[in-house]
C-alpha positions, 0 to 999 in steps of 0.5 A: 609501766609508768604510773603519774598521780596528781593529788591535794586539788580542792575548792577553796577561797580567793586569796586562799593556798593548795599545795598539789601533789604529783607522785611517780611510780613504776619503770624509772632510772631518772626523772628529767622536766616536769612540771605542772599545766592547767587546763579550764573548760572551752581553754587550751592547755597551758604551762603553769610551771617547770622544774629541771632535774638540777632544781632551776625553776620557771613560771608563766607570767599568771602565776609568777610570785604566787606559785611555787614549784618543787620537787623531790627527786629521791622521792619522784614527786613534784609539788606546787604550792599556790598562795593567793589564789584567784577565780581564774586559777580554776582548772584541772591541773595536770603533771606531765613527767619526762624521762629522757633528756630534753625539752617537752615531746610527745612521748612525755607522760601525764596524770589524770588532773586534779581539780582546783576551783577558787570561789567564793 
């Protein structure tokens, strides 16, 4: 089995800082892409950001300068700090795990959300 939890979402203010949390457990020999994706009511899912198992990072546009993704591949845990945050980051923010090779598929894993909201 393959457990993925997302932790640290919140309310917070315009301008303000989360750091989001996603941890890994269960059946593992090596984590491959992960990354962080968001989803608000009446919106499709999006990609806010990936990181490879070498550490080379990438960014939506939306988040560029504002977000930093991590990760701790001793630990199999992933992060994303967000500075600076706007109303529209609000959403669910999920991890989504893979541990095979390659790209994004239908057989990666995902955690259960975490809920950011920024408001004033």
């Amino acid at each position: 089995q393959v457990q993925v939890v997302e932790s640290g979402g919140g309310l917070v203010q315009p301008g303000g800082s989360l750091r989001l949390s996603c941890a890994v457990s269960g059946d593992i020999f090596r984590i491959g892409l992960m990354g962080w994706f968001r989803q608000a009511p009446g919106h499709e899912r999006e990609e806010v950001a990936r990181i490879t198992d070498g550490l080379m990072a990438d960014y939506a546009d939306f988040v560029k300068g504002r977000f930093t993704i991590s990760r701790d591949n001793s630990q199999y845990m992933m992060f994303l700090q967000m500075d600076s945050l706007k109303p529209e980051d609000t959403a669910t923010y999920y991890c989504r795990v893979k541990l095979s090779p390659g790209w994004w598929s239908e057989s990666d894993y995902w955690g259960q959300g975490t809920q950011v909201t920024v408001s004033s």
